[in-house]
C-alpha positions in Angstrom: 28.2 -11.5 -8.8 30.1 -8.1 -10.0 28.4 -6.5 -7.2 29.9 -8.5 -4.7 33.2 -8.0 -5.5 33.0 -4.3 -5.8 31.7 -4.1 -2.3 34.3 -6.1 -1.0 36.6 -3.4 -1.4 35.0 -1.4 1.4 36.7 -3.5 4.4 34.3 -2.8 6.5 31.3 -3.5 4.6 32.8 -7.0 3.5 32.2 -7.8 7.2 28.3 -7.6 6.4 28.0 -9.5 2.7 26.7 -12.7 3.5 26.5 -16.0 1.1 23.3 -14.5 0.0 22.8 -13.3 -3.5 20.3 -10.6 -3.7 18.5 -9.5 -6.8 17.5 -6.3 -7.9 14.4 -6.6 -10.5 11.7 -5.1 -12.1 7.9 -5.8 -10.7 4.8 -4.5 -12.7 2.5 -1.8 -11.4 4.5 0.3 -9.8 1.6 2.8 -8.8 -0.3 -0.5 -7.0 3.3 -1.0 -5.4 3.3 3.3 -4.2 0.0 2.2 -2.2 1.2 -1.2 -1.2 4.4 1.0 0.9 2.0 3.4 1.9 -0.3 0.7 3.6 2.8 -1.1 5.2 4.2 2.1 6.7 4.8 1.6 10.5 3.2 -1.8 10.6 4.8 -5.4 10.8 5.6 -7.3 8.2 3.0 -9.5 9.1 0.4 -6.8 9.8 1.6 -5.0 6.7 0.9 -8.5 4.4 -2.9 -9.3 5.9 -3.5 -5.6 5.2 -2.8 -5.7 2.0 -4.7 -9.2 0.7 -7.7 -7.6 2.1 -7.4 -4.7 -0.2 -6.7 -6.9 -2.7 -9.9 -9.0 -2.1 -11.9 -5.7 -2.8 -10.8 -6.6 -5.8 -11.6 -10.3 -6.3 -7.7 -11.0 -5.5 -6.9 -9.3 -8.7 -4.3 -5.8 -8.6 -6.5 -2.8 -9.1 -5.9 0.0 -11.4 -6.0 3.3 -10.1 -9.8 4.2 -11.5 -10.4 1.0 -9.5 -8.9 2.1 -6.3 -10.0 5.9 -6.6 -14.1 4.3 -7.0 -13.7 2.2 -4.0 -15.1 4.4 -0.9 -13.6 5.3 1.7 -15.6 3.2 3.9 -14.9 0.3 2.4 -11.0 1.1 2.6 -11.3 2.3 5.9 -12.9 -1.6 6.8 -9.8 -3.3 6.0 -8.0 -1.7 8.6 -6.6 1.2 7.1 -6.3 4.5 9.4 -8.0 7.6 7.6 -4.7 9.4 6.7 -4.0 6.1 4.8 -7.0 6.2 3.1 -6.2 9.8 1.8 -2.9 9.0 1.1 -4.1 6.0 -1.0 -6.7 7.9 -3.0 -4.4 11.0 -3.5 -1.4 7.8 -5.2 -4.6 7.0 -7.5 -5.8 10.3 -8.3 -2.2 11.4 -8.9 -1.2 8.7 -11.5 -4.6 9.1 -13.2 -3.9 12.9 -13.7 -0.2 12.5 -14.4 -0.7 9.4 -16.8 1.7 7.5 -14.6 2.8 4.0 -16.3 5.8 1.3 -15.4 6.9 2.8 -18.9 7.4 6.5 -18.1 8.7 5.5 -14.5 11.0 3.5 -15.9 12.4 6.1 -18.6 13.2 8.7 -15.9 16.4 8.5 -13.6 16.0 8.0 -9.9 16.1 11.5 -9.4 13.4 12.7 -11.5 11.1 9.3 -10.2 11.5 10.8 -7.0 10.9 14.5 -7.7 7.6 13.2 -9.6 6.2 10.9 -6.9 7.3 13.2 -3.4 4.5 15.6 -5.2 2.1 13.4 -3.9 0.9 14.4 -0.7 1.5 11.5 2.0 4.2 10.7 -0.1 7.9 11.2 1.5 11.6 10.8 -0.2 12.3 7.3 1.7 9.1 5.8 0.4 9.7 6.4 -3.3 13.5 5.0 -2.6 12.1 2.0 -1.6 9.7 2.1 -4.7 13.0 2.8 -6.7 15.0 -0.8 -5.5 12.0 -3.1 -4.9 9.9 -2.1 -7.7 11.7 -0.3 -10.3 14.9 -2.6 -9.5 17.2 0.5 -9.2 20.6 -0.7 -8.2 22.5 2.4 -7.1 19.8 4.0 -4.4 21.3 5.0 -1.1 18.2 5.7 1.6 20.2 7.7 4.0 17.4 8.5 6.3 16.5 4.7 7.0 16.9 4.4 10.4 18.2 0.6 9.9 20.9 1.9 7.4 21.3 4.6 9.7 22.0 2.3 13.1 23.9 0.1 10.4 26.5 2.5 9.9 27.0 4.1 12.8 28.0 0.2 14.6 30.1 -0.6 11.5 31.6 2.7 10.9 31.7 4.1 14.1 30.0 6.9 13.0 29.0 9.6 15.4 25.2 9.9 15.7 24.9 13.0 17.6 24.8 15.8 14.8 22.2 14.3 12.3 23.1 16.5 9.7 27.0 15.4 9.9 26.0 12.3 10.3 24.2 12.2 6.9 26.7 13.8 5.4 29.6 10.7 6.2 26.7 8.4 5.7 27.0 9.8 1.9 30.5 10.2 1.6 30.9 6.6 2.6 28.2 5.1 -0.1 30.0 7.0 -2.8 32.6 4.2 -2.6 29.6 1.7 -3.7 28.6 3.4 -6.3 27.1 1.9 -9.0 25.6 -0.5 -6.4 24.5 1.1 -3.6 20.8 -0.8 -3.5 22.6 -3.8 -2.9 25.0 -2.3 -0.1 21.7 -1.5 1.8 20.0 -4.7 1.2 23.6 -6.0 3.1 23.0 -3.6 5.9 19.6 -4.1 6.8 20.3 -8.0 6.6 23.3 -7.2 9.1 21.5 -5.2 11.1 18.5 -7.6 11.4 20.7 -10.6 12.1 
């Protein structure tokens, strides 16, 4: 993979690339998928997963269009173990793409930038969460998420970064993902892997 070898140049990043091949691809309904993060937030994996096939039972197991998830009551949302910020959070995604005639096509014909000045308009809706929606549903390969806390404890270990100053701390974060430019998605998906194992 081209990636692979272009991150190899950063020394101490080649530490972290595995045998594993990630891919960076496209998944429909990217406004379902802006929910889907929102419902996961601070939950398990696990949690995050039983969470979300009850919403999509609401549904019959089918993924709900907006319309669909802006006429399903709060109540009902509520039921499937969702906390009431979530709920408004949820409605407020559906509302907004409705209003803004959101579609995978128009998302996909901006640049990361403009995705995530869009999206971060959205009220419950932060920077880190559309960077996520930019590498796991868009398929954006050069996203850095510097406030990830993983990425964040990542870096410090493998660069011996110093954590004190957050702000300075960012800053080298950046300076040092500039070297893995055009692929920094995949740099991160290295890290958190890293950091996990």
């Amino acid at each position: 993979m081209s990636y692979l070898l272009h991150l190899k140049k950063d020394k101490k990043l080649a530490k972290c690339l595995g045998e594993e091949i990630h891919e960076v691809r496209f998944h429909k309904n990217i406004a379902l998928r802006l929910m889907a993060s929102i419902m996961s937030q601070q939950l398990s994996t696990k949690v995050a997963r039983v969470i979300y096939k009850r919403f999509l039972d609401l549904y019959n197991g089918k993924e709900p269009k907006p319309q669909q998830v802006l006429n399903t009551s709060f109540e009902a949302l509520r039921n499937i173990g969702l906390s009431n910020a979530k709920v408004n959070y949820i409605h407020n995604v559906a509302k907004f793409c409705i209003e803004h005639k959101i579609t995978d096509k128009k998302l996909q014909q901006l640049s990361d930038e403009e995705v995530i000045d869009l999206l971060t308009q959205i009220k419950g809706v932060g920077k880190w969460t559309v960077e996520m929606l930019l590498m796991f549903s868009l398929g954006r390969e050069n996203v850095f998420a510097v406030d990830d806390l993983g990425i964040q404890h990542a870096m410090i270990e493998l660069y011996n970064l110093d954590a004190k100053n957050k702000k300075l701390l960012k800053e080298n974060m950046i300076k040092i993902a500039e070297k893995w430019s055009p692929y920094k998605t995949y740099a991160c998906l290295y890290l958190w892997q890293w950091k996990d194992s």
